[in-house]
SERO-4910 file (N, C-alpha, C, O; in steps of 0.05 Angstrom, whole numbers):
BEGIN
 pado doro    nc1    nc2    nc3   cac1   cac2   cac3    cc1    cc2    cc3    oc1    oc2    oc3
  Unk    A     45   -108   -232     64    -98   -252     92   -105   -243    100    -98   -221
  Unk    A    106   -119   -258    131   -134   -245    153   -120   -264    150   -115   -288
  Unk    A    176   -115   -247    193    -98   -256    215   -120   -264    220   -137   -246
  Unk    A    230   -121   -292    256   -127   -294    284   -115   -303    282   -101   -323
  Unk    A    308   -118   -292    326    -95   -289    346   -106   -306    354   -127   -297
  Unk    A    360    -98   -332    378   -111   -348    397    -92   -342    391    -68   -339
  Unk    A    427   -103   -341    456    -91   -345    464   -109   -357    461   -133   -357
  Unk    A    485    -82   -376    485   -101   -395    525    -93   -389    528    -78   -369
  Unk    A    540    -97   -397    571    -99   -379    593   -115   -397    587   -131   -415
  Unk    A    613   -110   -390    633   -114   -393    657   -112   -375    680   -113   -384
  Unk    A    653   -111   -357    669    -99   -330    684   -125   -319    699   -123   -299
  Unk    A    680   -151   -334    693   -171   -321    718   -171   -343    732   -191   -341
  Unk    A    723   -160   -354    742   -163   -386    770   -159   -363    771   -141   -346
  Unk    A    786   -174   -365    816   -170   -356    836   -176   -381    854   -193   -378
  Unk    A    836   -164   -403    853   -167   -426    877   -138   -423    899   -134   -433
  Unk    A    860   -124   -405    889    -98   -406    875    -70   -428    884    -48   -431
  Unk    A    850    -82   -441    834    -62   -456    816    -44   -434    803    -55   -417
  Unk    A    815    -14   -436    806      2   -420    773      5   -427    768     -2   -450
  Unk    A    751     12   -413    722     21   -418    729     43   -441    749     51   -453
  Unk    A    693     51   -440    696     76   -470    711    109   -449    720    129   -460
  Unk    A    709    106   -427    717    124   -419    755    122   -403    768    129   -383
  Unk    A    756    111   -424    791    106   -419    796    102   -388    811    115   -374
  Unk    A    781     84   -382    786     68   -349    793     36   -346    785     17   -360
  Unk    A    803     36   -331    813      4   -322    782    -12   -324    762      1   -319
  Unk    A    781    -35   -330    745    -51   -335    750    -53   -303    733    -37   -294
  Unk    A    759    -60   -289    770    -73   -255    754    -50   -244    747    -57   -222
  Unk    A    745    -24   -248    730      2   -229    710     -2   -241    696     17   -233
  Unk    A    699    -12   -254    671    -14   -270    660    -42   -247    644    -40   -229
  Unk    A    671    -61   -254    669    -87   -231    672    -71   -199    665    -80   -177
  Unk    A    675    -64   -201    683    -59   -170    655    -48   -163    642    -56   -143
  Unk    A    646    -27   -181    626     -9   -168    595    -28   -167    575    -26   -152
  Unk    A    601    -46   -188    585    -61   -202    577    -91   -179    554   -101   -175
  Unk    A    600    -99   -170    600   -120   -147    596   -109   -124    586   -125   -108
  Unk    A    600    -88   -116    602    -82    -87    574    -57    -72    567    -55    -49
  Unk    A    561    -39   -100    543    -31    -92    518    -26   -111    496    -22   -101
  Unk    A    520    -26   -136    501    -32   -158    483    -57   -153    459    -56   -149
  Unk    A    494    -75   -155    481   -103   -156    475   -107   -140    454   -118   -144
  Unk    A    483   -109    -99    472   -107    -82    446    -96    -68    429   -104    -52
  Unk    A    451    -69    -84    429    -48    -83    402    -56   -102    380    -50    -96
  Unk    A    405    -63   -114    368    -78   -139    369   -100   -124    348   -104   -112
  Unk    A    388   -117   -120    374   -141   -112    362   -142    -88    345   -160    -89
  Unk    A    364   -129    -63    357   -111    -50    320   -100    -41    303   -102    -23
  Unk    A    324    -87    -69    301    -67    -80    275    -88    -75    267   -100    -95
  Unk    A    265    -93    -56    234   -104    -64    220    -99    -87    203   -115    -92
  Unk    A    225    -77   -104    206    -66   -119    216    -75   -147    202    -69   -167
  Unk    A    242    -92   -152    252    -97   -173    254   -130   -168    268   -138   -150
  Unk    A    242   -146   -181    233   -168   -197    252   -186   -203    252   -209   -194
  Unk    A    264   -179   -214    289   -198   -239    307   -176   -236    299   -152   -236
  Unk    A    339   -183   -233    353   -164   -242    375   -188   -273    377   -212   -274
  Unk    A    379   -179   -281    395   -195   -303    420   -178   -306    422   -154   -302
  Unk    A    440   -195   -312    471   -182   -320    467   -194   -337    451   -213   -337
  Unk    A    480   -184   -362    490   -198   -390    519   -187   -398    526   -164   -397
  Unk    A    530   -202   -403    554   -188   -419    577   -213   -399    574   -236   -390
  Unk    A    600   -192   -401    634   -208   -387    625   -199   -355    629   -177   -344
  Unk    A    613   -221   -343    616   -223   -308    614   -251   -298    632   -266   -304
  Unk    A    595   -258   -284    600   -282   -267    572   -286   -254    556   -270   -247
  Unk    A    573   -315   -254    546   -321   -230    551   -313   -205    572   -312   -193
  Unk    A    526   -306   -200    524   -303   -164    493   -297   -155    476   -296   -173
  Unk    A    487   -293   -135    465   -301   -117    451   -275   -122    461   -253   -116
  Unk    A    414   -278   -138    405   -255   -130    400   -249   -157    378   -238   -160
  Unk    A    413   -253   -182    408   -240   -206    418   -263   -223    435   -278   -214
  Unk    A    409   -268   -249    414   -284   -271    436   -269   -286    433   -246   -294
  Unk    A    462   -287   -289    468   -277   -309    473   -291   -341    464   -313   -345
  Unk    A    483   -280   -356    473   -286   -385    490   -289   -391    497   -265   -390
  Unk    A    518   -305   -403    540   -296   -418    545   -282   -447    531   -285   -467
  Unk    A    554   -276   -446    558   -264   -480    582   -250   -484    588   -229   -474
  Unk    A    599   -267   -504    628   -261   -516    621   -244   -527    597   -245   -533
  Unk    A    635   -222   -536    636   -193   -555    650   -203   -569    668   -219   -565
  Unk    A    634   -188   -600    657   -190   -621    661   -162   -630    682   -153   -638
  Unk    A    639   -149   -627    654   -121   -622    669   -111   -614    682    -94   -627
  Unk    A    674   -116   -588    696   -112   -564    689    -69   -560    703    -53   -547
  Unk    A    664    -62   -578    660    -36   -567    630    -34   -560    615    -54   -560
  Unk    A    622     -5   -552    591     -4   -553    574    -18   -574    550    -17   -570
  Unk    A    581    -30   -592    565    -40   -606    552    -66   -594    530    -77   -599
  Unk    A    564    -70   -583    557   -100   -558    534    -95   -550    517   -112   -552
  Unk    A    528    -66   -538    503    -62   -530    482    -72   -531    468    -81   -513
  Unk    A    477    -70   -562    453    -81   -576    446   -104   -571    425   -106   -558
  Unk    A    460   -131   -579    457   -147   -572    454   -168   -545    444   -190   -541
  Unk    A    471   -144   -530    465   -157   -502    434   -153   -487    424   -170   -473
  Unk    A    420   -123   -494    407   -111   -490    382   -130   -497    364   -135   -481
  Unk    A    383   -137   -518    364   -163   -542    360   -177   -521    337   -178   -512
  Unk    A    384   -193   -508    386   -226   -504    367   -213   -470    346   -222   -461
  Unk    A    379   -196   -461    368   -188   -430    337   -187   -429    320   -189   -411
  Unk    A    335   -182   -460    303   -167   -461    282   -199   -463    261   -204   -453
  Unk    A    302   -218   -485    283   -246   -490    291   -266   -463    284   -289   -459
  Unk    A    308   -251   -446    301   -279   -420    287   -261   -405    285   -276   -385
  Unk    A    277   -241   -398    267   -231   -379    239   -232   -388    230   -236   -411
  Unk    A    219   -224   -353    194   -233   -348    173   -208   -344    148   -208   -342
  Unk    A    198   -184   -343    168   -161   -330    165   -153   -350    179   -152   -371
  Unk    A    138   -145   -341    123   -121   -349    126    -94   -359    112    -85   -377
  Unk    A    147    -80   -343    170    -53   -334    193    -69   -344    198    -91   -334
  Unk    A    208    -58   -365    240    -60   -368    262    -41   -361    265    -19   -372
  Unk    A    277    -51   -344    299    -20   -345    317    -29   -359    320    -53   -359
  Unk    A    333    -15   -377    359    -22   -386    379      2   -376    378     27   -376
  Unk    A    398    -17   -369    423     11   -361    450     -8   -367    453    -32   -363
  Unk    A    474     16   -379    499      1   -372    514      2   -341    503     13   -322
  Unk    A    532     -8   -341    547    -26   -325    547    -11   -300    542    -16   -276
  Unk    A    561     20   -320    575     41   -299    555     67   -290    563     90   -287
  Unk    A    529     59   -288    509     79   -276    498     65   -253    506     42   -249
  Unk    A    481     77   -237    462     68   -213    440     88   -207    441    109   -195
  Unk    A    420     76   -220    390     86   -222    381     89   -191    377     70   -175
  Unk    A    377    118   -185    360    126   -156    339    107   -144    317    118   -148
  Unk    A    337     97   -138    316     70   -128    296     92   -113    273     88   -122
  Unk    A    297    106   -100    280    123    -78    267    140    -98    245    147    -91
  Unk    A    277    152   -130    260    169   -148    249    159   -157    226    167   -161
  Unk    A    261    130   -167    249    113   -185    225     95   -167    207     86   -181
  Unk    A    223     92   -146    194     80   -131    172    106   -127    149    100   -121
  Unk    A    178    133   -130    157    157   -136    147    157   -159    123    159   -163
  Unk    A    166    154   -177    147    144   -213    134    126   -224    119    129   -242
  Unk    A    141    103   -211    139     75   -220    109     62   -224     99     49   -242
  Unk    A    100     72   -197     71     62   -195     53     76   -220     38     60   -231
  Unk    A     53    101   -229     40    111   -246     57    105   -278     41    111   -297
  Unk    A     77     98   -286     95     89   -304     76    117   -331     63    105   -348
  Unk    A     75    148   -333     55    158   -346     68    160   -375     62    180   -389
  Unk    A     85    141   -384     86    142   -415    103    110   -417    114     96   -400
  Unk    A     99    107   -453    116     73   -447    143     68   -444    157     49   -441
  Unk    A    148    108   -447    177     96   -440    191    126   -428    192    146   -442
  Unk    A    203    124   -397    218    133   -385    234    146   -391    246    130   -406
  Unk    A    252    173   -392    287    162   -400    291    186   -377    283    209   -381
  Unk    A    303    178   -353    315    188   -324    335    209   -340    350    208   -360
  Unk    A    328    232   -317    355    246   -323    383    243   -309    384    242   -284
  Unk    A    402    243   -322    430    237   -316    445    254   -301    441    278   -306
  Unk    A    465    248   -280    483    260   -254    500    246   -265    497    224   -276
  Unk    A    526    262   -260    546    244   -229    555    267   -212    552    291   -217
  Unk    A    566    256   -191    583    277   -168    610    268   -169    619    261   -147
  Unk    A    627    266   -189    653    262   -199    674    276   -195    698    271   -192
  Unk    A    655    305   -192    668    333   -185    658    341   -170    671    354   -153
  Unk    A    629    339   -166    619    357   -145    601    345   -132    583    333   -145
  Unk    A    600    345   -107    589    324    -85    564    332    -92    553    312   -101
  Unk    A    544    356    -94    523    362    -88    507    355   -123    484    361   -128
  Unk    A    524    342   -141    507    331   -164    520    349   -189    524    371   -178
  Unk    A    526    350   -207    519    362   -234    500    340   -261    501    317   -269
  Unk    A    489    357   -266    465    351   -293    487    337   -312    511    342   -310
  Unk    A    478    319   -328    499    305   -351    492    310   -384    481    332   -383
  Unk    A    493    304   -404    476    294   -421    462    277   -426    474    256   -430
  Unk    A    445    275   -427    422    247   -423    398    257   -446    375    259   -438
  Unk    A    402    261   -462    385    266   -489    363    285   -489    354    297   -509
  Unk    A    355    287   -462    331    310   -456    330    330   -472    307    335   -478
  Unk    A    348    347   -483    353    374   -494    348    368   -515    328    381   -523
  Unk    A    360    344   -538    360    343   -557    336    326   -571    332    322   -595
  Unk    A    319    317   -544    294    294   -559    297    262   -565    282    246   -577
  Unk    A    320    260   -552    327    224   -552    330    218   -528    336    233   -509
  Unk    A    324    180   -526    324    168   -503    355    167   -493    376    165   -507
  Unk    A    352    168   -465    386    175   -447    391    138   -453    378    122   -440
  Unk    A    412    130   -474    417    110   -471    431     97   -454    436     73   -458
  Unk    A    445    115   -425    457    101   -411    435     89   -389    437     66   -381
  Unk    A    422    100   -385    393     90   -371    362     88   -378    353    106   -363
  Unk    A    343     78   -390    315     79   -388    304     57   -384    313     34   -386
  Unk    A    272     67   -374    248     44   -374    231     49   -399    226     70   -412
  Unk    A    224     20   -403    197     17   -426    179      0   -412    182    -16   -393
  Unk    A    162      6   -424    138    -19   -422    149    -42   -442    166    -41   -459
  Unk    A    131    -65   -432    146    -92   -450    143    -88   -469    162    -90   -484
  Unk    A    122    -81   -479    105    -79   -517    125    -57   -525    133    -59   -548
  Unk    A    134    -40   -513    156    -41   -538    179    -45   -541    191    -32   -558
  Unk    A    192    -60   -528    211    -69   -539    198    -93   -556    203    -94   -580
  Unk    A    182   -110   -546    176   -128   -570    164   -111   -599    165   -126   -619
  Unk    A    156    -89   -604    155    -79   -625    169    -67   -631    161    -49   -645
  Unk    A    203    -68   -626    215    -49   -629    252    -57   -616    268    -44   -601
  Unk    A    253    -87   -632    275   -100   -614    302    -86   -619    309    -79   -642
  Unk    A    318    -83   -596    347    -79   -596    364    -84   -620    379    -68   -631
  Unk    A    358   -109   -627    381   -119   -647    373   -107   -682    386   -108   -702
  Unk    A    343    -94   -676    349    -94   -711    352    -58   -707    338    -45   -722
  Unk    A    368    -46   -689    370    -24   -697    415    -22   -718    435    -35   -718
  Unk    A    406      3   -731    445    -12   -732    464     -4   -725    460     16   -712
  Unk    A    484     -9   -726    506    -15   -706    519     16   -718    534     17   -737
  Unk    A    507     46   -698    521     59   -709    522     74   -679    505     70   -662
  Unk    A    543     92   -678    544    108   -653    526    117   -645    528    122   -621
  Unk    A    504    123   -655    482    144   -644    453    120   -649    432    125   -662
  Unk    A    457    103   -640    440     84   -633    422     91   -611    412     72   -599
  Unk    A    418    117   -602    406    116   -580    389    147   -585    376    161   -570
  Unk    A    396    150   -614    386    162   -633    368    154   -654    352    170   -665
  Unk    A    371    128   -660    362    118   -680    342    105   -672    324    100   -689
  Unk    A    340     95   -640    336     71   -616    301     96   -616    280     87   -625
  Unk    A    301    122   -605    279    144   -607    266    139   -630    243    131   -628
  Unk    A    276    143   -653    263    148   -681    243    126   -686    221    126   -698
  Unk    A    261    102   -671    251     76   -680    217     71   -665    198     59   -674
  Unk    A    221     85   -641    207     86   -625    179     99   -626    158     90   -616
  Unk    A    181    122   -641    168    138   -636    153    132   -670    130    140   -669
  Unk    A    157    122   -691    150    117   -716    132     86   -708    123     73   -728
  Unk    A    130     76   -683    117     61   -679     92     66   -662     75     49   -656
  Unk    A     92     90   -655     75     99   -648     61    101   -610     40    103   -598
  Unk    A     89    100   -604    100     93   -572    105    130   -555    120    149   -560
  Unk    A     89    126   -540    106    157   -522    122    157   -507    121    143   -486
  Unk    A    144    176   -514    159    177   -493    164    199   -473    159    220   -483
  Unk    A    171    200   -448    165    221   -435    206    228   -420    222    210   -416
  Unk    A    208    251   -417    232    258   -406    228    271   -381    216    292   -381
  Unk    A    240    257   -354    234    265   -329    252    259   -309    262    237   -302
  Unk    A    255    292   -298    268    295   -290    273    283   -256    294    283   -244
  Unk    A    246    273   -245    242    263   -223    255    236   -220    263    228   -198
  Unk    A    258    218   -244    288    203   -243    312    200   -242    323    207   -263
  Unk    A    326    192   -225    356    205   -229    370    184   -242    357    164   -237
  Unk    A    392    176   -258    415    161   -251    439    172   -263    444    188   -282
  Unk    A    459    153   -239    481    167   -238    499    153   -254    492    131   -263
  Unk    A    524    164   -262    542    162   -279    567    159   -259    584    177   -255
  Unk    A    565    131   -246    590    135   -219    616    112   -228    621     91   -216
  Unk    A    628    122   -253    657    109   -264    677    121   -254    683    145   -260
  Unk    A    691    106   -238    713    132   -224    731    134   -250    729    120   -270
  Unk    A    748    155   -245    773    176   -267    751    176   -286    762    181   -307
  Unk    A    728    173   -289    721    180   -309    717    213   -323    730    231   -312
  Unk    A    701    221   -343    697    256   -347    671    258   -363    669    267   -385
  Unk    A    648    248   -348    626    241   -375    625    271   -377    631    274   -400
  Unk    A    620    295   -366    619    315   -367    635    327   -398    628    346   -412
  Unk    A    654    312   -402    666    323   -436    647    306   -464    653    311   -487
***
């Protein structure tokens, strides 16, 4: 079972435009070059890692270019698409730029993968060293779109790009999911973190 890891990013953008969480893109890259991407490629247990979006080649992971014309979350989608038709596993993760999926929780679940699709529950320690809980859809019955795994079959039954381009795509992204007749499971034995400095995902 071969794992592939998509980020999908914008963190290379130097136009002076801030992330969705009103931060410099330059702390998104930072966390992104120096211990995200080090860390999967790393990972024996992860396969392929892919970047897509505004970054750069380098050693260890493919990346993908792709100009935004969005220039907001709506980029998502499509980056998400393009990550999903060059990649090879079996296991897909998708996460954005500014999270970092627990590697040590995520190798306790992995081997048993018990639904087609994952969605980790969400941290950061922004405020508090010892963790706080985030929103990550659990409560409300939708996939945490800053982080999940699927099995391949569905995203091929169920591609990125034809969902539409509306804020709660990660709302619509479940519905789509689950009317296809896919399970999804919410668990808490996954972590990932939400580590954007100045950020406040907590609001």
């Amino acid at each position: 079972m071969s794992i592939s890891l998509i980020v999908n990013t914008c963190a290379a953008r130097d136009d002076g435009t801030l992330s969705n969480a009103k931060q410099p893109h330059a702390q998104r890259a930072y966390a992104l070059q120096n211990f995200i991407l080090p860390a999967y490629i790393e990972e024996a247990g992860i396969d392929e890692v892919i970047v897509v979006g505004e970054w750069y080649e380098g050693e260890g992971y493919t990346y993908v270019p792709f100009m935004p014309y969005h220039e907001t979350w709506a980029d998502t989608l499509d980056q998400r698409q393009i990550g999903f038709e060059m990649s090879k596993g079996d296991i897909l993760i998708f996460q954005h730029d500014d999270h970092f999926l627990d590697l040590a929780s995520l190798n306790d679940v992995m081997p048993m993968m018990p639904a087609d699709v994952l969605s980790p529950a969400r941290y950061t320690r922004l405020r508090n060293v010892a963790g706080e809980r985030l929103n990550d859809g659990s409560r409300d019955g939708y996939i945490n779109g800053h982080c999940a795994i699927y099995r391949r079959e569905v995203i091929e039954a169920c591609p990125w790009n034809e969902l539409p381009e509306k804020f709660i795509w990660d709302v619509l992204h479940t519905e789509q999911i689950r009317k296809a007749g896919f399970k999804i499971s919410w668990t808490d034995t996954i972590k990932v973190w939400d580590v954007e400095m100045g950020a406040k995902p907590w609001e």
